[in-house]
Backbone bond lengths (Angstrom), bond angles and torsions (degrees), N, CA, C in turn:
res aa  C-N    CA-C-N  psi(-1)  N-CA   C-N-CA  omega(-1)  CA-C   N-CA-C  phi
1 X - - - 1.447 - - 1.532 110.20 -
2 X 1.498 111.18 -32.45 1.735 103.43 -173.92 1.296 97.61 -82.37
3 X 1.160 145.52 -13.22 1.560 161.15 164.92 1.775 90.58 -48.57
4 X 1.147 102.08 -75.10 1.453 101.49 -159.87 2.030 127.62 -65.39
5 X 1.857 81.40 -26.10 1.243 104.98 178.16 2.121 105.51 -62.01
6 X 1.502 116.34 -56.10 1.116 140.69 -179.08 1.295 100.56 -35.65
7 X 1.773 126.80 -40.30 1.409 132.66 -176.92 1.507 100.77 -61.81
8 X 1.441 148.25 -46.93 1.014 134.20 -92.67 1.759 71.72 -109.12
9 X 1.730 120.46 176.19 1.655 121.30 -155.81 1.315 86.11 -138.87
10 X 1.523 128.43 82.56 1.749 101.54 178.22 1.710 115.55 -48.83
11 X 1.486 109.07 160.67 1.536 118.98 -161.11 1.698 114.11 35.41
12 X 0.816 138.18 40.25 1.401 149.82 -179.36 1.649 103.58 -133.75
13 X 1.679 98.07 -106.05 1.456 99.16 172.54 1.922 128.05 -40.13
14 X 1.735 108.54 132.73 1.278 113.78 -168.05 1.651 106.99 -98.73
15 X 1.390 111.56 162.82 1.405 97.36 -152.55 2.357 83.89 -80.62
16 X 1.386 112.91 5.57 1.117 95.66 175.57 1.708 118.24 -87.28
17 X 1.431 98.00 3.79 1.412 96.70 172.13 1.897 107.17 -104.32
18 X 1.283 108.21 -44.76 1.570 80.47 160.07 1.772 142.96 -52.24
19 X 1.211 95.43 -20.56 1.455 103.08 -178.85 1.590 113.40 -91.19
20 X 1.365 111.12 -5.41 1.340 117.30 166.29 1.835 110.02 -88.77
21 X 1.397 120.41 -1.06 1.313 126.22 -169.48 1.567 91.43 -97.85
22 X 1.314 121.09 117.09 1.500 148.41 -176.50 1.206 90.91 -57.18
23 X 1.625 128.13 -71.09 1.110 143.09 -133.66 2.024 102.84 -79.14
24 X 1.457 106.14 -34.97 1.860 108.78 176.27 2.081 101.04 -87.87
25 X 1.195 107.78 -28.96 1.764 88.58 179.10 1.788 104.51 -75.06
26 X 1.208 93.74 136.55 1.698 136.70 51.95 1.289 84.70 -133.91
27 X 0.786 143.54 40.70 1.930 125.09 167.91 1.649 110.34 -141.89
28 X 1.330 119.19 25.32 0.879 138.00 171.50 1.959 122.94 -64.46
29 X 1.387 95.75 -21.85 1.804 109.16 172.00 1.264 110.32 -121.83
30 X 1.980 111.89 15.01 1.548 100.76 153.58 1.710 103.77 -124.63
31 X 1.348 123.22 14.76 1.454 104.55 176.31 1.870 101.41 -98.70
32 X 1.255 101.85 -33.21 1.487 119.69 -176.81 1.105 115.27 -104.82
33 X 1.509 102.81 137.99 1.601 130.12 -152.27 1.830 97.58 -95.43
34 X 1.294 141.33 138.61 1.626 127.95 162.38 1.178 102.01 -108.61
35 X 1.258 108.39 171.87 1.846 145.90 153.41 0.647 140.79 -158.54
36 X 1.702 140.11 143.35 1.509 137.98 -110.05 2.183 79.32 -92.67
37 X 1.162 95.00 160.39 1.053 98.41 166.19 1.890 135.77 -79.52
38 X 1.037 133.90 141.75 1.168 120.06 -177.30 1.608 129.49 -46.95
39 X 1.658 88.62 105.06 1.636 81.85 -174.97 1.265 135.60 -40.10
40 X 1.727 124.48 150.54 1.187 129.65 -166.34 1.843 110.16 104.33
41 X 1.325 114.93 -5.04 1.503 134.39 169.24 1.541 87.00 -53.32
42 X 1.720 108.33 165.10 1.452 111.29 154.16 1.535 101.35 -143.09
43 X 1.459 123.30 66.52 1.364 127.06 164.06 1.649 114.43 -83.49
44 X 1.633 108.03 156.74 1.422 79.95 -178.79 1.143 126.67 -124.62
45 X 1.797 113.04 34.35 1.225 142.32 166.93 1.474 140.19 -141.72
46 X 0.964 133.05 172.62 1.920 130.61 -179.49 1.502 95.54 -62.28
47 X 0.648 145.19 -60.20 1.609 159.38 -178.95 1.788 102.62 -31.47
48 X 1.055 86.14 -61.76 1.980 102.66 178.84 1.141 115.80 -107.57
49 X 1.522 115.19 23.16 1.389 99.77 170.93 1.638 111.52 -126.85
50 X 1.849 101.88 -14.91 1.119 113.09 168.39 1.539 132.71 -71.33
51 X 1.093 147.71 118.27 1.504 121.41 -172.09 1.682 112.97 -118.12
52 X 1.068 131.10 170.67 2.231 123.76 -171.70 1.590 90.54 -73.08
53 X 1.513 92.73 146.94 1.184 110.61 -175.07 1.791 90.62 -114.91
54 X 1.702 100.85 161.45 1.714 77.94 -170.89 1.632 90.32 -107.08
55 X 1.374 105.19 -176.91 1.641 128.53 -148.73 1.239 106.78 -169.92
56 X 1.598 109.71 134.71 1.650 104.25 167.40 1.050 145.06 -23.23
57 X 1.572 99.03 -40.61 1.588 125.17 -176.40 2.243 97.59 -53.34
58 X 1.308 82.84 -71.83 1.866 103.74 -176.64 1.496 108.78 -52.61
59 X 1.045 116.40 -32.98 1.654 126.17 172.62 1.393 101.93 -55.34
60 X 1.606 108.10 -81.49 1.460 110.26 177.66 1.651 122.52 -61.20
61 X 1.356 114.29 -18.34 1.618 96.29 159.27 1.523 139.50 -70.23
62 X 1.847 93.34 -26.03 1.379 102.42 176.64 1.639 130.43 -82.60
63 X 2.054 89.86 -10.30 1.987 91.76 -176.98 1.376 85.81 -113.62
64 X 1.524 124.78 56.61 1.195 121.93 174.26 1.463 132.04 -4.79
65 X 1.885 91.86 57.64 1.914 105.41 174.46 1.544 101.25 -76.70
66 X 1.308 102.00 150.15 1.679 107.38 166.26 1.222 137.73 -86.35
67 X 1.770 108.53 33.24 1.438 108.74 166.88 1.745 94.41 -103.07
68 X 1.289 114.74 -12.45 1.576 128.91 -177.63 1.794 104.19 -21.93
69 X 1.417 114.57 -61.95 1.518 125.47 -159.12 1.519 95.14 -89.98
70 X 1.295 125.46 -36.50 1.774 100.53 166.23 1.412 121.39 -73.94
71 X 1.744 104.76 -4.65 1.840 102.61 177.19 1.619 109.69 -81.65
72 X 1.568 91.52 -18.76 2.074 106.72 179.58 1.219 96.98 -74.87
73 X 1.356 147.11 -24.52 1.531 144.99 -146.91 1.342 109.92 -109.66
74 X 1.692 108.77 -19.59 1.449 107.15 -174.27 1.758 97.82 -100.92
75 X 1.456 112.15 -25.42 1.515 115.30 -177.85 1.112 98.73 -66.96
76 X 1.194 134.91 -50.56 1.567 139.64 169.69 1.517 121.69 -24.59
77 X 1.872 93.37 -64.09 1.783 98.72 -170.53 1.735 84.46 -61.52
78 X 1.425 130.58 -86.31 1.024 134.97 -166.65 1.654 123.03 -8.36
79 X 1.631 96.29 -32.95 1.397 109.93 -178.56 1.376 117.90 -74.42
80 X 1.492 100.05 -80.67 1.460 104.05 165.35 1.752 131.99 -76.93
81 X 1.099 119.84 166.28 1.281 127.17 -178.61 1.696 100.56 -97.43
82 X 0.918 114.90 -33.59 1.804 103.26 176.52 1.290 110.88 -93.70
83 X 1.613 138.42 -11.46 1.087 98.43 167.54 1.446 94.43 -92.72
84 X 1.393 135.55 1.87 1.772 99.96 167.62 1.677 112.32 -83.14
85 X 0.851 101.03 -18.78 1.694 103.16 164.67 1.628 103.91 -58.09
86 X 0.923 119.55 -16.02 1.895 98.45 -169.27 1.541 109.31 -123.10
87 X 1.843 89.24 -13.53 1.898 98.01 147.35 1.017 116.01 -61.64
88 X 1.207 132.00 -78.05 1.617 140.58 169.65 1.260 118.00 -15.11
89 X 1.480 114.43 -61.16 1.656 119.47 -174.17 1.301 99.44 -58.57
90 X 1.480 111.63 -79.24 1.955 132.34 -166.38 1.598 98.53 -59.46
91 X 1.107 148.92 -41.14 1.552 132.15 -137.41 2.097 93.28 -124.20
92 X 1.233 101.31 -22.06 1.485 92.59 -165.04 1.929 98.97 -110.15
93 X 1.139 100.26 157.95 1.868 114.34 168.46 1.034 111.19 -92.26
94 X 1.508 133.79 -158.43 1.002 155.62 179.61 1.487 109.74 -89.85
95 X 1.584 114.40 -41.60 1.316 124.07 168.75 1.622 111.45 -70.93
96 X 0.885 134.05 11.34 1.670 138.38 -165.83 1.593 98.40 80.61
């Protein structure tokens, strides 16, 4: 996934090309952030008109720092509800 993430072009890539990437759906419109594209575009929908906006997350995936994959792990829980459920169970105590 940080492979695929590393591709992505802030203001370039459209969120209709992430959502064509097998490997980021279904959480592909909660790890990645959009913005409208620079006006004067002529797409003729949200899909194609939106393009990745960049974010710490994309920063640190692309200068391959090594907090990169715990910044993927927290976008994740944030994302889904089961894997923070299986954070909680497996990774946390009773004390947090």
């Amino acid at each position: 996934m940080l492979d695929h993430l590393a591709l992505l072009v802030p203001g370039v890539t459209t969120a209709q090309e992430v959502h064509a990437d097998h490997v980021l759906e279904p959480l592909w419109d909660d790890i990645v952030q959009y913005a409208p594209r620079p006006s004067g575009s002529r797409a003729v929908n949200a899909i194609t008109t939106e393009v990745v906006q960049d974010d710490e997350l994309l920063t640190a995936i692309r200068g391959r720092r090594p907090e990169a994959p715990l910044l993927l792990l927290c976008a994740l829980v944030f994302a889904d509800s089961r894997i923070d459920a299986a954070v909680r169970e497996l990774l946390t105590g009773v004390h947090g």
